[in-house]
C-alpha positions in Angstrom: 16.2 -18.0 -23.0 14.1 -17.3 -26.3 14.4 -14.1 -27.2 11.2 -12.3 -26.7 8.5 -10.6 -29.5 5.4 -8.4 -29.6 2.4 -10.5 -29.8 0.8 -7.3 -31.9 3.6 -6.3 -34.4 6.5 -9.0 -34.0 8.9 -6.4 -32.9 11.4 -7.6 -30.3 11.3 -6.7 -26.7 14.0 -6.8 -24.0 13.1 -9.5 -20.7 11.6 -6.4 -18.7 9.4 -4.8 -21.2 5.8 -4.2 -20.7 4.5 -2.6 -23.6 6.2 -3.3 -26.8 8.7 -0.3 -28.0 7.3 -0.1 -31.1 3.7 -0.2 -31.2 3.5 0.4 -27.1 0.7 -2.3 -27.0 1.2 -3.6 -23.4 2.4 -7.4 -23.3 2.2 -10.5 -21.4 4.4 -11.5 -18.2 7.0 -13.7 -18.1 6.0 -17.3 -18.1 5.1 -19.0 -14.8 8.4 -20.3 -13.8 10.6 -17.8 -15.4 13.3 -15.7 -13.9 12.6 -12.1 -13.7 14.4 -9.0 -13.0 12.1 -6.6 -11.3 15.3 -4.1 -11.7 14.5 -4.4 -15.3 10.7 -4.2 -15.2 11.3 -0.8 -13.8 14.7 0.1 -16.3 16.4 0.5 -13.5 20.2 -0.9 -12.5 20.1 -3.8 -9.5 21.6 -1.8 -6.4 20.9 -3.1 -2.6 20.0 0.6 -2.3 17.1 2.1 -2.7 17.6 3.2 -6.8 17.3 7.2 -7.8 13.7 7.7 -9.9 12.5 4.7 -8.4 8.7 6.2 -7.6 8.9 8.5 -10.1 9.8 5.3 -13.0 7.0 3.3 -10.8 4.3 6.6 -11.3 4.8 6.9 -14.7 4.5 2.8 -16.1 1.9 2.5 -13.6 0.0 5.2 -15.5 0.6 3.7 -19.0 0.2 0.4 -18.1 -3.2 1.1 -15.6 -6.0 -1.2 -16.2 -8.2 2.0 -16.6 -6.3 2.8 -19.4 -7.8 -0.4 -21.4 -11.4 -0.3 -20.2 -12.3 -0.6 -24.1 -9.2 -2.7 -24.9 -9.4 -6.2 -26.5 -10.0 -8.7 -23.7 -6.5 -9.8 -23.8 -5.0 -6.0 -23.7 -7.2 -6.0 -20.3 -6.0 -9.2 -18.9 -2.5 -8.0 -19.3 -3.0 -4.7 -18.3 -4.5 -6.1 -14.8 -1.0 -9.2 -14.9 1.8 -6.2 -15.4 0.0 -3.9 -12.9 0.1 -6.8 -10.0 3.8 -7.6 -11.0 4.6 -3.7 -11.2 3.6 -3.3 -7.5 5.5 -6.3 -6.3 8.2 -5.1 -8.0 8.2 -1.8 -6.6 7.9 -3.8 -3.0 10.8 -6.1 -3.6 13.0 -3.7 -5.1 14.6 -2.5 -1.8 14.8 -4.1 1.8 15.9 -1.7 3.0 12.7 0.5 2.1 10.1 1.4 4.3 6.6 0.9 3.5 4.0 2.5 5.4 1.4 1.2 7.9 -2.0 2.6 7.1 -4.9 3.2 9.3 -8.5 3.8 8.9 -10.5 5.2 11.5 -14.3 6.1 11.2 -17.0 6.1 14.0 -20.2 3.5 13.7 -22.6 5.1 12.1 -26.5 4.9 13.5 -28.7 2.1 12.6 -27.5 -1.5 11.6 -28.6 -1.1 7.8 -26.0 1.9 7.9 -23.2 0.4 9.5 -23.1 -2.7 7.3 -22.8 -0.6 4.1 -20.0 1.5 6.2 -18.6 -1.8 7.0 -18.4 -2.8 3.0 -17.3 0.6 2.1 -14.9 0.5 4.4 -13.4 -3.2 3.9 -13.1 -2.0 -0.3 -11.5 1.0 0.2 -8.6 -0.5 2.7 -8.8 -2.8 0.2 -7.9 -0.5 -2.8 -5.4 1.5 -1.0 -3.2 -1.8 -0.1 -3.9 -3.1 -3.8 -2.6 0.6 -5.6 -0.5 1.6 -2.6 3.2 1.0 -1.9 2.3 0.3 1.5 3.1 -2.6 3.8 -0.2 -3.5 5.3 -3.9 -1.6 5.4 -5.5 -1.8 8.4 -9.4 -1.0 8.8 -10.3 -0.3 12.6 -13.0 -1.8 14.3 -16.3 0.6 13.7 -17.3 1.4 17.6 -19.2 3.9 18.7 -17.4 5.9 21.6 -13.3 7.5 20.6 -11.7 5.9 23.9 -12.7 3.1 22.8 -11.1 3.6 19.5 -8.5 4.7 21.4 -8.0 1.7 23.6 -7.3 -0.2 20.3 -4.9 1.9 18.6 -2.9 2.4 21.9 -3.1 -1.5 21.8 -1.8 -1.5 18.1 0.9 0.7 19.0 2.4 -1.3 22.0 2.2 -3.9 19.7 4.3 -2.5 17.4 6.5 -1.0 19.3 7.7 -4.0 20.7 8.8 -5.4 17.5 5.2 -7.8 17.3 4.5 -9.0 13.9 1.2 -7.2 11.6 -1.0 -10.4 12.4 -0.5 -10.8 15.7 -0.9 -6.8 16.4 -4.4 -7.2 14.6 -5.3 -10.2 16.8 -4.7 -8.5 20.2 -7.1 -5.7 18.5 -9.2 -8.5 18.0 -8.8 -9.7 21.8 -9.5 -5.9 22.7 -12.6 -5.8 20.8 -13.8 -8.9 23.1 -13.2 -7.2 25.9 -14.6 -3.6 24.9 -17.8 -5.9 24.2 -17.8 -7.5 27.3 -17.2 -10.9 26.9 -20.1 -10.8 23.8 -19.6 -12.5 20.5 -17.5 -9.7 18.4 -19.6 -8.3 16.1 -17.5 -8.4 12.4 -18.5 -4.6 12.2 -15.8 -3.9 15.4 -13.5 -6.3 14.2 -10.1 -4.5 12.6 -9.1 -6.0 9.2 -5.6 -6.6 8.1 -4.8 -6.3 3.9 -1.3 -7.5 3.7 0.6 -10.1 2.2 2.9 -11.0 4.8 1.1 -10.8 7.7 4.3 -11.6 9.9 6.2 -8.7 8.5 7.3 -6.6 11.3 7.8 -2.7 11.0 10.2 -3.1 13.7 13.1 -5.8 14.6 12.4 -7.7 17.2 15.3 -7.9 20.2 
């Protein structure tokens, strides 16, 4: 493999490296294709264990390398501010299996009137959103806005049966979904009490199945 170099100063970097030792301007990934050690992107050892510092090393780069951080950066600063940060947080995923990632749940009642439930709706959908793209989590899931708790609670006991018994994120969501159908009596499901999954392994299961 060709050895790598700043694209800002020249200076050589290491295979990992995502801002240049030198100048610290923040540098392309590795080439489509390539081999990469997300071990090194986070200057860490390989281990099958979880490593020590791992969310401490992942806090820190995160900040430096935050796309935030480059809001009045040169196009190309920006572009691979927003590449590093995506390859960042799959590294941190990947680093262990035998880490757990958290399941997260948002909850909120309907509000009143349509207009005001469709911007809770889109408010809602972008913030799961968010917190499954910034968090070390291993799904988001946005419950269904409806308007009474036991029926909220009907669907999260449903979720947790789910789960319990080993069933995969996407099919825990779609008997959610089938629950919905029936708290609506047989109606077309409105999207508004529809949950929403953010993952990107929707068959990933937080428990083994027997």
């Amino acid at each position: 493999m060709s050895a790598r170099t700043c694209w800002s100063c020249g200076g050589g970097l290491a295979a990992g490296d995502a801002l240049c030792p030198s100048c610290a301007k923040v540098q392309p990934p590795a080439p489509a294709g390539a081999s990469l050690d997300k071990f090194a992107l986070l200057g860490l050892e390989p281990s099958f264990d979880e490593p020590p510092g791992l969310d401490e090393k992942f806090r820190a780069l995160s900040r430096k390398l935050h796309p935030d951080r480059f809001a009045r950066a040169t196009p190309r600063e920006r572009r691979y501010s927003l590449e590093q940060t995506t390859l960042l947080n799959d590294a941190l995923f990947k680093s262990s299996e035998s880490r757990l990632h958290p399941l997260l749940i948002l909850e909120a009642q309907r509000a009143p009137g349509d207009s005001a439930t469709v911007q809770q709706m889109l408010l809602r959908n972008t913030f799961a959103s968010e917190l499954f793209r910034l968090g070390n989590t291993s799904a988001v899931i946005a419950g269904g806005l409806l308007e009474h708790v036991s029926d909220r609670t009907a669907m999260l006991r449903v979720l947790a049966e789910g789960l319990s018994m080993g069933e995969c994120l996407g099919r825990a969501v779609s008997r959610m979904n089938q629950r919905s159908y029936e708290i609506a009596g047989g109606k077309a499901i409105l999207l508004i009490q529809s949950p929403v999954l953010f993952t990107d392994n929707p068959s990933f299961s937080l428990l083994p199945m027997d």
